[in-house]
C-alpha positions in Angstrom: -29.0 11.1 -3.2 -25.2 11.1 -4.1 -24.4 9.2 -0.8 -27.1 6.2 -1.1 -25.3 5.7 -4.8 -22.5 5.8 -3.3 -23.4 3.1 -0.6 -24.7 1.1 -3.4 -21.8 1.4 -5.5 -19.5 0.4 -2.2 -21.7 -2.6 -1.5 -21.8 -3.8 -5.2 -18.2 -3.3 -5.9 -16.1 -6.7 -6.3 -13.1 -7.1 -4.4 -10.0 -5.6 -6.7 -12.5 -4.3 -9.6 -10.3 -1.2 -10.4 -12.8 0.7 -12.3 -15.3 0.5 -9.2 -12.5 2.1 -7.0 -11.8 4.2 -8.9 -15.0 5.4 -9.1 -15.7 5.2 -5.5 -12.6 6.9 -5.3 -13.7 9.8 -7.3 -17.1 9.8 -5.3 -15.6 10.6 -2.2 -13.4 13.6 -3.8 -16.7 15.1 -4.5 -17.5 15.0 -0.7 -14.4 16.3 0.1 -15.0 19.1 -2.5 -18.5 19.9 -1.3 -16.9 20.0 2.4 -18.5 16.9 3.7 -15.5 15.5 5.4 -16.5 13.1 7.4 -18.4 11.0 4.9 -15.3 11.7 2.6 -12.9 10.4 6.0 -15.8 7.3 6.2 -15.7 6.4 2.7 -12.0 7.2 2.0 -11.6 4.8 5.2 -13.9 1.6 3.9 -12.5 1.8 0.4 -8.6 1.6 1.5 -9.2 -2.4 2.2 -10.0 -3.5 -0.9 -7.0 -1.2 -2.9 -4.4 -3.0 -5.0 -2.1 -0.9 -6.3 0.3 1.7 -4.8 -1.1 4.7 -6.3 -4.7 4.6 -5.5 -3.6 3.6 -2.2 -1.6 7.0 -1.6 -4.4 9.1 -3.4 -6.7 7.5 -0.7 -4.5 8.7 1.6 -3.7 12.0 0.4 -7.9 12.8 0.9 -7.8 10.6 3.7 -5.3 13.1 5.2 -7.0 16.2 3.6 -10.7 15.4 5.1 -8.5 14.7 8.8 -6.7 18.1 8.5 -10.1 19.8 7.7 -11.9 18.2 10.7 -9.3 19.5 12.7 -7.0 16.2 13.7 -3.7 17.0 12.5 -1.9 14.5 14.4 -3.8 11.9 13.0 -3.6 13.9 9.3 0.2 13.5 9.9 0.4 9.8 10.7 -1.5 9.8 7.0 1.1 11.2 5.4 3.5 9.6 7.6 2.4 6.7 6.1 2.4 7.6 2.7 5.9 8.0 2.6 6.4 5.1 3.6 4.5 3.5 0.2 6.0 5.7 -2.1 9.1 8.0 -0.3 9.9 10.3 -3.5 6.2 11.2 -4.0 5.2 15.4 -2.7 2.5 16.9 -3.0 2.0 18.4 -5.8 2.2 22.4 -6.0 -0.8 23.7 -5.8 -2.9 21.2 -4.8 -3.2 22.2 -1.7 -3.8 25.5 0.9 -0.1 26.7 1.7 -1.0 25.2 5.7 -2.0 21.4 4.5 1.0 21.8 1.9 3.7 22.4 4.9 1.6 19.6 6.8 2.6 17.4 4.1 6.5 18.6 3.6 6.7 18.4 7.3 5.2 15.4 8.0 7.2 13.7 5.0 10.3 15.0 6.1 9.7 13.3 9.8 9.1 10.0 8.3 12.1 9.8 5.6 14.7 8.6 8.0 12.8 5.5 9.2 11.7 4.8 6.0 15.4 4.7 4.7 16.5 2.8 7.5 13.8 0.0 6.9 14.0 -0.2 3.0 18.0 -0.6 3.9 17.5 -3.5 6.4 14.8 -5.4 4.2 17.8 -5.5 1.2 20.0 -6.7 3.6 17.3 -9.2 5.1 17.1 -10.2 1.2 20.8 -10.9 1.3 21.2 -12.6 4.5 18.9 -15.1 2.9 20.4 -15.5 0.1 18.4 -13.9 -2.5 20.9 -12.1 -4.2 18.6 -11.0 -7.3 15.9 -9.5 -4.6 18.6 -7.8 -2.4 20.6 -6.0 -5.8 17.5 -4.7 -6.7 16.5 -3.9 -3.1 20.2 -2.1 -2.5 19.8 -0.3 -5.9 16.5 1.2 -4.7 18.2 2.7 -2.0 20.9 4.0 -3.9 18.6 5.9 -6.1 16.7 7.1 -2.9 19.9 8.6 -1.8 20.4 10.5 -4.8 17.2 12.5 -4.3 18.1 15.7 -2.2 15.7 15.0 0.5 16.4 12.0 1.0 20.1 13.0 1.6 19.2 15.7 3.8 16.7 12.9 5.8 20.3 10.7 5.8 21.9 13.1 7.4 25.2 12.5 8.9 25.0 8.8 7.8 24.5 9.9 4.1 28.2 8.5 3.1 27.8 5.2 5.5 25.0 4.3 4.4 26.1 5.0 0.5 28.8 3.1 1.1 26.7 -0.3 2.4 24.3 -0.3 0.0 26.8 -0.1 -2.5 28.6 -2.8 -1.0 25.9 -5.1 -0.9 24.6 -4.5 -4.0 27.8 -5.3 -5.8 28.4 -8.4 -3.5 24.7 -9.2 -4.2 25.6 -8.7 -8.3 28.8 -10.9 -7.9 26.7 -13.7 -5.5 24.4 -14.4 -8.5 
């Protein structure tokens, strides 16, 4: 019964209606909480189109990696979170939200992705410079700036930490002085 409302609720759902999603959304915790991953992975999986915003995104993710790691495909429950890092780089998983195993899964997998995800915010503000659109590319180098300042993402940095500081401090106050 609670998956043909579901269907129904999926098929009547307008595209970007927030309250349907988020009641969809909320539908396919409960098959996740009643163990019926793959209809969770299935509905988690049609739902992610139609997502607007950043955070309902990454909490579709976060189950859509859950139901994966439960069925057994980690590597594909890492891309997940792989992924989610790259939306939102400074969001963890919260303590105690999940088993210790799917919580190193997530630190892990996180960790792994931070580097790239430094080194393409950090091009796109310089991308944003090169064409001119100083406003975009302060904002974009300040963004990176305060990405640095969080401890793992210094520890992702590595060795370039203090280089790549240093450019996206230098852009961002040529970008300031351009406008």
């Amino acid at each position: 019964m609670l998956r043909l409302a579901v269907v129904l609720l999926l098929l009547a759902m307008p595209a970007g209606a927030a309250a349907a999603v988020q009641d969809t959304l909320a539908a396919a915790r409960d098959l996740y909480t009643t163990a019926d991953y793959r209809e969770a992975l299935a509905m988690l999986t049609r739902l992610r189109p139609s997502v607007t915003t950043p955070a309902d995104l990454r909490t579709i993710d976060q189950y859509r990696a859950f139901a994966l790691f439960a069925l057994g495909q980690t590597a594909e429950a890492e891309l997940v979170v792989e992924g989610i890092a790259g939306i939102d780089p400074t969001w963890t998983l919260p303590a105690g939200e999940a088993p210790p195993r799917l919580s190193a899964l997530f630190a892990q997998a996180r960790e792994r992705a931070l580097p790239g995800v430094l080194r393409q915010r950090l091009a796109a503000a310089r991308a944003l410079y090169s064409e001119k659109r100083y406003d975009a590319s302060a904002e974009a180098f300040t963004e990176v700036l305060t990405l640095l300042e969080d401890p793992a993402m210094a520890k992702a940095a590595g060795t370039d930490l203090q280089s790549m500081t240093a450019l996206a401090t230098g852009f961002r106050d040529l970008s300031l002085a351009a406008d």
